[in-house]
C-alpha positions in Angstrom: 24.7 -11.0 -41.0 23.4 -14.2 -42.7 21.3 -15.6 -39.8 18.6 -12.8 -40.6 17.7 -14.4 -43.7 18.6 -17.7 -41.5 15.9 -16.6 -39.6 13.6 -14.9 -41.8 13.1 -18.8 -43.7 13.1 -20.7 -40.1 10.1 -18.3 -39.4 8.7 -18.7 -43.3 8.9 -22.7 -43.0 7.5 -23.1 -39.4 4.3 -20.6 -40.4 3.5 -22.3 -43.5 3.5 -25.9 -41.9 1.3 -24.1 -38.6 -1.2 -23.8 -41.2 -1.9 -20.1 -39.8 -2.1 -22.0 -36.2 -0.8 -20.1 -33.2 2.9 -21.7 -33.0 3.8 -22.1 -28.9 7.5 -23.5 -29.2 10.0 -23.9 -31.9 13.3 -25.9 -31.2 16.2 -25.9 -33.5 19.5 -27.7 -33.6 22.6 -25.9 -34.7 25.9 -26.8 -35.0 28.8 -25.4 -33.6 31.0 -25.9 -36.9 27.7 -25.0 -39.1 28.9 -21.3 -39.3 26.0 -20.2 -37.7 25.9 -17.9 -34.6 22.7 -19.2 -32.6 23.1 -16.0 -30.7 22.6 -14.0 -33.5 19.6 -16.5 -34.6 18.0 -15.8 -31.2 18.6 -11.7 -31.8 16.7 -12.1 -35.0 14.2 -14.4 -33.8 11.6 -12.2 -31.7 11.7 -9.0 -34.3 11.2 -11.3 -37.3 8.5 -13.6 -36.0 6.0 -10.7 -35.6 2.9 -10.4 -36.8 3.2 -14.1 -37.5 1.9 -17.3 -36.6 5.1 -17.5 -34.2 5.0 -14.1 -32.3 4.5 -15.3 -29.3 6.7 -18.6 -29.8 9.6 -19.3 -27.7 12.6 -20.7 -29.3 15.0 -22.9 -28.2 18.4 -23.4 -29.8 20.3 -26.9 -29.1 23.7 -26.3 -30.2 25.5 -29.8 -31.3 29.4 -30.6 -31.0 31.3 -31.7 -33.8 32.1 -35.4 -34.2 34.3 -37.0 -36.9 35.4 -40.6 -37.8 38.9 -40.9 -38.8 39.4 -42.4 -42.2 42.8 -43.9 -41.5 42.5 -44.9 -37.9 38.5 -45.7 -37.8 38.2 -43.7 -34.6 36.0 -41.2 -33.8 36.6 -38.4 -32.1 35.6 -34.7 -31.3 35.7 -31.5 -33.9 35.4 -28.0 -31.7 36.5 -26.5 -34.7 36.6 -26.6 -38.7 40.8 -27.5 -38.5 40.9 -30.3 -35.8 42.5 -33.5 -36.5 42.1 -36.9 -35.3 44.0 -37.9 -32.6 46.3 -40.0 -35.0 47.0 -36.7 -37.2 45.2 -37.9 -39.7 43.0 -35.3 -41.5 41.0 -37.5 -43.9 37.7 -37.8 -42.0 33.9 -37.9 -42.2 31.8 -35.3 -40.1 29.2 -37.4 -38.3 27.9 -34.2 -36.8 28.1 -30.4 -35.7 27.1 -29.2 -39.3 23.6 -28.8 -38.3 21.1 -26.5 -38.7 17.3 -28.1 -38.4 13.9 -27.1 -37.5 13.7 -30.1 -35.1 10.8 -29.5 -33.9 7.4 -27.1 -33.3 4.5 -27.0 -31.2 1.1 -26.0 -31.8 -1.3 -24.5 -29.5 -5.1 -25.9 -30.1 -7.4 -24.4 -31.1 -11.0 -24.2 -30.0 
């Protein structure tokens, strides 16, 4: 299972940029065709983050759907999975998104 070390670095990154601050709320975007299971992500998340700056965090996952623009046909259109093709048939495409996997964002608590 790959999302524990997934997890242990999330936790690693957001604790060193908390600057030993209490951490309140960490958001993350994954992606659906990142071959990353955000389930397992959130498993990991509680049992890793303790005794860290984000023990008491709450995380929130924001899974993102594939998109692609077709190459041939200049469309763009949706990717559930790794094998779909454009609409045309075409398979030459650029993935616009749905590869994800990003700290988007963290919040603090103050301190007095």
């Amino acid at each position: 299972m790959h999302e524990l070390s997934i997890t242990r670095n999330i936790v690693a990154i957001v604790a060193e940029a908390a600057k030993g601050r209490p951490v309140d709320r960490v958001t993350l975007e994954v992606g659906r065709l990142s071959g990353v299971m955000s389930t397992a992500i959130a498993f990991c998340f509680d049992v890793v983050a303790k005794g860290t700056a984000l023990e008491a965090a709450q995380l929130q996952i924001k899974e993102i759907d594939g998109r692609a623009r077709c190459h041939d046909c200049g469309d763009e259109f949706d990717t559930p999975d790794l094998y779909t093709s454009c609409p045309c048939g075409s398979h030459r495409f650029t993935r616009l998104r749905g590869e994800e996997l990003k700290i988007k964002t963290m919040e603090l608590r103050e301190v007095a």
